[in-house]
N, C-alpha and C positions, 0 to 999 in steps of 0.2 A: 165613515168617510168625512162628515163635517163635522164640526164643533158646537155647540150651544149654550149661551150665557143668558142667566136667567135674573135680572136685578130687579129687586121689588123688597119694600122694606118691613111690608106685611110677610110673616117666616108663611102662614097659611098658606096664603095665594101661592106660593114660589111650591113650597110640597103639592100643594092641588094639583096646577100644572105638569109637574113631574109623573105626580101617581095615577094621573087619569090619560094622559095621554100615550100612546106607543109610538116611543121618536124612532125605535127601529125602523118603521116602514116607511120614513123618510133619511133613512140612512145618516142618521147622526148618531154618534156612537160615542161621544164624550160629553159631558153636561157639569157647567161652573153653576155657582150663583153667590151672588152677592146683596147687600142690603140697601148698599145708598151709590150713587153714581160714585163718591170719591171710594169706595171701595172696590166695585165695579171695572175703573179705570186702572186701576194696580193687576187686578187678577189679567183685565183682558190683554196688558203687555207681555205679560207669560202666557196664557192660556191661547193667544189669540182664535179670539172666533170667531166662524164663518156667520154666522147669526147671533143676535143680541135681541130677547124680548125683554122690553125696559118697561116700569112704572114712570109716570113723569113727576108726581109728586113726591120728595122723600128727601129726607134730613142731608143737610153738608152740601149737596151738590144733586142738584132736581135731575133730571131723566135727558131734559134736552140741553144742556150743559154737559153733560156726561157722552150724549150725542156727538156732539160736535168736534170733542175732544178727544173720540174714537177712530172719528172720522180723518185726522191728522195723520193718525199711527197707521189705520186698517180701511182705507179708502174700500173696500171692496167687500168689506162690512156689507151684512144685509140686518134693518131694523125693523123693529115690529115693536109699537107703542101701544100701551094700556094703558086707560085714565080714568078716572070718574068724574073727569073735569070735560067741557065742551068747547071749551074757549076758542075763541076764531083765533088766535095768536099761535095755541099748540099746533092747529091744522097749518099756519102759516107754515112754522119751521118745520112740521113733519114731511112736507111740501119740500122746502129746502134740501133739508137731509136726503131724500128719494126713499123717505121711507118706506116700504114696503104695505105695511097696514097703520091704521088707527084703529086698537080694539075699544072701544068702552066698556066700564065699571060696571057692574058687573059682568063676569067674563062670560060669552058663549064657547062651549069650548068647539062645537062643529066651527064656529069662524075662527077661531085662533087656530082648529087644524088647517082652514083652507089657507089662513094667512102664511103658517110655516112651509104648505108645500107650495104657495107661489116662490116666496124666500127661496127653496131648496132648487126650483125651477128655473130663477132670476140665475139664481149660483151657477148652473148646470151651462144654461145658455154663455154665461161670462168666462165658466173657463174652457168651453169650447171656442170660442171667441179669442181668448186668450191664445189657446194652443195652435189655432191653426193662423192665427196671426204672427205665430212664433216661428211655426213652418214655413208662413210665405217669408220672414222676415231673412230664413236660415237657408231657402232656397234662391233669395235674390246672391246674396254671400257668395251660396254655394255656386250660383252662376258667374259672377265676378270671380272666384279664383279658375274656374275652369276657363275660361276667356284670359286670365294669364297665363295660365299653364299654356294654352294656345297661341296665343301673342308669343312667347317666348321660345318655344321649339318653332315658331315661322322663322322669328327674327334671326337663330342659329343655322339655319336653314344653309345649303351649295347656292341654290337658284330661288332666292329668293321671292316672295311675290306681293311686291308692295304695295299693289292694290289690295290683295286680302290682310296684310299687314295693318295698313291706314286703317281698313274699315273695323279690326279688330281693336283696335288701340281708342276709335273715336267711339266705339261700346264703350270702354272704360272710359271714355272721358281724358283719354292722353294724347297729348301732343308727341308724333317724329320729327326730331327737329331736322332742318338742310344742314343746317349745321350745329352740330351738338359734340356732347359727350358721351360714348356708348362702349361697354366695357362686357366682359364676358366671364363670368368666374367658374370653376369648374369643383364640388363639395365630394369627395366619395368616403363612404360612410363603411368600415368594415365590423363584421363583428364575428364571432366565433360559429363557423358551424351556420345552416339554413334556419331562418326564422320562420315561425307559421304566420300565415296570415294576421290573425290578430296581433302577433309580434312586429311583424311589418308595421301594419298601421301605429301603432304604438310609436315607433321608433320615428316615424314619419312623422305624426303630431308631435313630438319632442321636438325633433329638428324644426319642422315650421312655427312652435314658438319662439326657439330661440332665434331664428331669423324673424321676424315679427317683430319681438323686441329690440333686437338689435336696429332692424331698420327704421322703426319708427321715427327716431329723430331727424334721419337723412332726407332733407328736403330733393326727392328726387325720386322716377319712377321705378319699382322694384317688381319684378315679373321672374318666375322661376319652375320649375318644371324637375320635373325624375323622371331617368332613364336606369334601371336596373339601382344598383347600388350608390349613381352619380345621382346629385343636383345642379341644376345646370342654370345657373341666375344671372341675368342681364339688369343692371344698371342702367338708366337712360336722364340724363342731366343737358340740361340747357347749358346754351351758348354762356350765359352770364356766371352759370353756376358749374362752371368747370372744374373749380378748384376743388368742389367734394370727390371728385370724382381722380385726383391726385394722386400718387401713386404712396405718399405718406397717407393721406385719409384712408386710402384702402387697404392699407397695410392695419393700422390702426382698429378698423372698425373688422375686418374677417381675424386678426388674431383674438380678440374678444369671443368672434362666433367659436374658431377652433379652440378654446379652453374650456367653455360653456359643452361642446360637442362631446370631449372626452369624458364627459362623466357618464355615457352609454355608448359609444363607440370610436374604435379608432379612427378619425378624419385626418384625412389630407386634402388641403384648399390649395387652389391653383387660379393664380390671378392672372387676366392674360393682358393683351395692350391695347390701348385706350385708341378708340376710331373715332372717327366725326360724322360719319352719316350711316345711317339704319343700314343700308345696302350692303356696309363693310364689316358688320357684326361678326361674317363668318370670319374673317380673320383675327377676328379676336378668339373667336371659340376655338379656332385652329390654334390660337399661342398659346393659350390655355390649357390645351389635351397635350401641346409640347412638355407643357410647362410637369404638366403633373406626371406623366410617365419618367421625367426627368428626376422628378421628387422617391422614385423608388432606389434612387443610387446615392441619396441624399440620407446626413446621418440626424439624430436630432428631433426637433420639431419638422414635422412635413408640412412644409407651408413654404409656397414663394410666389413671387412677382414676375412676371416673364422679362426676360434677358434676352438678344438673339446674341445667339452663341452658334459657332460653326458645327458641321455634324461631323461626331467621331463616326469612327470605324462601329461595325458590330458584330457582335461575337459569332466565331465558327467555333460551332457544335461539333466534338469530333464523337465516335460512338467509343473511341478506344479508352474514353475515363474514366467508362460504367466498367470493362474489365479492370482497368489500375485498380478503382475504389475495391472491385469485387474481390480483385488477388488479394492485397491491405486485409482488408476483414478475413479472409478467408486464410492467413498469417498470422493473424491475431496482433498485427502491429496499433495499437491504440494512438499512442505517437504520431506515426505515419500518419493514420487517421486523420485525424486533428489538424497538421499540416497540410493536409491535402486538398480539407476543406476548406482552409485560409486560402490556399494559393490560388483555388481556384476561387474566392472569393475576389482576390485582386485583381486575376485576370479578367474576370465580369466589368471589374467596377469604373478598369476605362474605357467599358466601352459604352458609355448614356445613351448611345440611341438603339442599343438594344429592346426588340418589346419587354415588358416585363413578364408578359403570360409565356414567352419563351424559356425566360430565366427559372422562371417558376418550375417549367416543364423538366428542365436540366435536376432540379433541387427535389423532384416529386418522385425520376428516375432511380436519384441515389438512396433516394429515403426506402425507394421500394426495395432494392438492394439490402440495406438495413433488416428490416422486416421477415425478406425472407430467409435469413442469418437468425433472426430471432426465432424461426420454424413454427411461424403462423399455419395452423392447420386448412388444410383447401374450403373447407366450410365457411373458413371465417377471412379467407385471403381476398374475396370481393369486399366485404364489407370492410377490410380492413381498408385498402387503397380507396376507398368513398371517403374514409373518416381521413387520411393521411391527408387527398388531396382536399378537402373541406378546410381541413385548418391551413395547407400551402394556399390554398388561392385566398385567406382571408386574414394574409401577410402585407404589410404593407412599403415593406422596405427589405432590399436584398441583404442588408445587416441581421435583421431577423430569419430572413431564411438560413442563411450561413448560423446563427446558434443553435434555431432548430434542429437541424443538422446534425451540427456539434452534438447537442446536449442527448438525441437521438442514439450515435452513435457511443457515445460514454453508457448511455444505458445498457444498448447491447452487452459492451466489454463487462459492465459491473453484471448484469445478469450472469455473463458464463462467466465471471469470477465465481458468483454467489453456487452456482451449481455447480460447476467444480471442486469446490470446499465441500460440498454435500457429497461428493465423489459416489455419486449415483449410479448402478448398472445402466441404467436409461440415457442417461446424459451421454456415457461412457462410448456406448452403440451408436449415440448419436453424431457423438465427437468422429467417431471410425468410420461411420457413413461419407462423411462431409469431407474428411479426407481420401477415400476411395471409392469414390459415386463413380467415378469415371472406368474403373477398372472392373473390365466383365465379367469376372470373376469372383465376383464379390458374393457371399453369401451369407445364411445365416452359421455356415457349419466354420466358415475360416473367421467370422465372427464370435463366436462362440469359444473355437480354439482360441481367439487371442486373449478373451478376455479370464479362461481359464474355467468355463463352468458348462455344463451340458445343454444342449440343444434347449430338452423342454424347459427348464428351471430359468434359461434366458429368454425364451418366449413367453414365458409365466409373466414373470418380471415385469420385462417393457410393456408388456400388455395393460398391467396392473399400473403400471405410473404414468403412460401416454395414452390410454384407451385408443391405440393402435396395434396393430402388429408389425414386426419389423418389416415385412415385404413392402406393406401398406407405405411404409417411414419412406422405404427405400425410393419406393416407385414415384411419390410425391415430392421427394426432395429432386430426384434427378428431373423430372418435367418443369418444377422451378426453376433450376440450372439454366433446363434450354430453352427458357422462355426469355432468358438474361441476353445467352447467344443467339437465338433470333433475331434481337436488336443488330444484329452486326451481319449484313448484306452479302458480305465478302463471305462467307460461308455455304455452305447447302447440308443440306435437312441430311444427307450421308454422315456432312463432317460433324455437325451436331449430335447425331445420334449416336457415335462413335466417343465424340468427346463425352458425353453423360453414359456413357457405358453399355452401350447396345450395337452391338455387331450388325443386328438386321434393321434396316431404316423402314421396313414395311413397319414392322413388330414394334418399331420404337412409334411412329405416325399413327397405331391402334391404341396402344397405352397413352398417348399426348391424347387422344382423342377422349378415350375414356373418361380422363382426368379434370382435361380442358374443355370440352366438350365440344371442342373446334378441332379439324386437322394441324398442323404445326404452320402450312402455306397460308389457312385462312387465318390464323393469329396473326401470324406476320403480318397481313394485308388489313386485319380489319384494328389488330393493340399497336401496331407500330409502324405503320405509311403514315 
């Protein structure tokens, strides 16, 4: 644990020391030595040690010269002096120095042990001393940003409460001014997929250095707080000091944080408008949450300055787009595809005061649509809509959801190209399926007849390629089907079970059940109200 440097010009003495002592049971566990103080002073800037037993007498540079020179670089140095000298002058400066011991010539070595484990004792007390001075020093800190983080979600507050507000603000040592400058910025931080805890915090110290550095120069109060994925920073500037607080300075100093941001997540900043008294903060945090859900129809850099702008209209969700998309794929129109998702891209995109977690919701629908055309097995059809919607909610711009989409949907088509080409018995059965789920008559035997091969050798087959059997296929693709038609109100569990190929809506509500592990009414009510 500590270090020990042994300088003495006598080679004897320095081996004595070494060979007669056990420094293990004072937990030193590395050992220099040196012959003359200026050699001493070299090793100890490399070696730095925790303890120094010095000679005072000795060639170039004597013991308490060497001292004092130690004491420059390694204040926290512990000494320990030997001498054959008594002179009232060495006791002087060994005084000075806080040295530890004066051994004299000839050495006892029971006093040079007692003097190493005061030394190790002195050490002990000092970095205990040290540490929890470190701790009150990182707990007064740590109370000062909790008292902003608090200041700040008050200040954003409906119903403000200025009394606990003041009395918050004169803890830190801030002025509210009557009249000032007070600004609300709104930080949302995305990234791929849930981070664990230590990822969070991770991400979180990133972001509070680079706001830290950034603010340092801005003569003005900086308080900021997290809500979920959002940072939520209020600005507070005196009357005189308005002008940092201008809508070029803020422009300025948050496009710096958003460049800095992107080298670990997607940010979008949202600057809202500028108040004059504490009381009216929440309208700024209100222009703010405008501003930024605004930024999701916005192409580009996601970053702006609040504007008041009139509210558009906002989109009507019709359910009949999820059958169009459904027919399209189900057609095999790629084309179509493609176009469809543009169009309704445009349609979205006049309308800004749409929420965006609705838009989202429209784009998670179609994706799911997608997916189950890719004939995602029931095992893996939860897990897949976790992962689908993971990466849709941590989109930041309906520009991106629309490629997603796209580039989703192109996958699809080039998968059944690619398996096509392979001209598969399995795929083949699978193709036949998807075209006549709906028809109740559908079996393995007019399956079989089409494809021109016998019963067992095509139950062999698909079994061997899909680790299914074809009823299994069957049964799973059609409660897929009516999971799509559910969505659509105007129906009933009769016309459903009919359209996916089942005559009896008992018989079809037992299979949904099996499969789904819900009736078909409580799907409805619990995946799609």
């Amino acid at each position: 644990m500590f270090k020990l440097l042994i300088v003495d010009d006598e080679f004897i003495t320095r081996k004595g020391i070494i060979g007669q002592i056990d420094f293990k049971v004072f937990d030193i566990e590395a050992i220099e030595e040196a012959d003359d103080g200026f050699k001493a002073l070299e090793v100890a800037k490399q070696f730095r040690p925790d303890i120094v037993i010095s000679d005072i007498k000795m060639p170039r540079m004597d013991g308490m010269t060497f001292a004092f020179e130690l004491k420059k670089h390694l204040p926290s140095c512990r000494i320990i002096f030997m001498s054959a000298y008594t002179e009232l002058e060495y006791y002087r400066n060994a005084i000075k120095l806080n040295a530890i011991s004066y051994i004299e010539k000839p050495i006892d070595l029971d006093e040079m042990k007692t003097a190493i484990k005061n030394a190790v004792d002195d050490l002990m007390q000092y970095l205990e001393f040290k540490n929890m001075s470190s701790k009150m020093n990182q707990l007064v800190l740590d109370n000062r940003d909790v008292l902003k983080s608090q200041l700040s979600a008050l200040i954003v507050s409906n119903k403000v409460n200025l009394a606990e507000l003041n009395e918050k603000a004169e803890a830190l040592g801030y002025e509210l001014y009557t009249l000032g400058s007070y600004v609300t910025v709104i930080i949302t931080q995305y990234t791929k997929g849930h981070l664990d805890p230590y990822e969070q915090d991770t991400s979180k110290n990133k972001a509070n250095h680079i706001l830290k550095n950034h603010f340092q120069p801005i003569n003005c109060y900086k308080v900021w707080h997290y809500k979920g994925n959002m940072i939520i920073i209020n600005l507070i500037a005196s009357k005189n000091d308005q002008i940092i607080l201008s809508a070029n300075r803020l422009k300025g100093l948050f496009e710096g944080i958003y460049d800095d941001l992107q080298e670990f997540c997607k940010p979008s900043i949202a600057i809202g408008k500028v108040v004059s008294r504490a009381g009216e903060v929440y309208q700024s945090y209100l222009s703010a949450a405008i501003t930024l859900e605004r930024l999701f129809y916005k192409e580009g850099k996601l970053f702006a300055v609040y504007e008041h702008q009139h509210l558009s209209s906002s989109y009507k969700f019709k359910a009949e787009i999820l059958g169009d998309f459904n027919k399209l794929l189900e057609n095999a129109e790629i084309t179509e595809c493609i176009l469809f998702v543009k169009q309704l891209t445009q349609n979205i995109q006049v309308s800004t005061d749409s929420t965006k977690n609705m838009i989202k919701d429209i784009y998670f629908q179609l994706a799911q649509i997608v997916d189950n055309f890719m004939d995602i097995s029931l095992d893996n059809i939860n897990q897949q809509e976790h992962l689908t919607w993971d990466y849709i909610a941590s989109m930041v711009s309906l520009k991106e959801l629309e490629q997603y989409l796209i580039d989703k949907t192109r996958n699809y088509f080039e998968t059944l190209k690619e398996q096509s080409e392979m001209n598969s018995i399995a795929l083949r059965v699978k193709q036949y399926v998807q075209l006549h789920y709906d028809d109740m008559t559908l079996s393995i035997d007019c399956i079989a007849q089409e494809m021109g091969v016998s019963n067992p050798y095509l139950c062999a087959v698909f079994k061997k390629e899909t680790d299914q059997t074809i009823n299994k296929y069957i049964t799973i693709y059609r409660v897929e089907k009516s999971k799509v038609l559910l969505k659509d109100f105007s129906l009933r569990i009769e016309d459903i079970a009919s359209k996916v190929g089942y005559g009896d809506s008992d018989y079809f509500s037992k299979v949904f059940k099996k499969n789904a592990l819900c009736t078909p009414t409580e799907y409805r009510k619990k995946y799609v109200v």
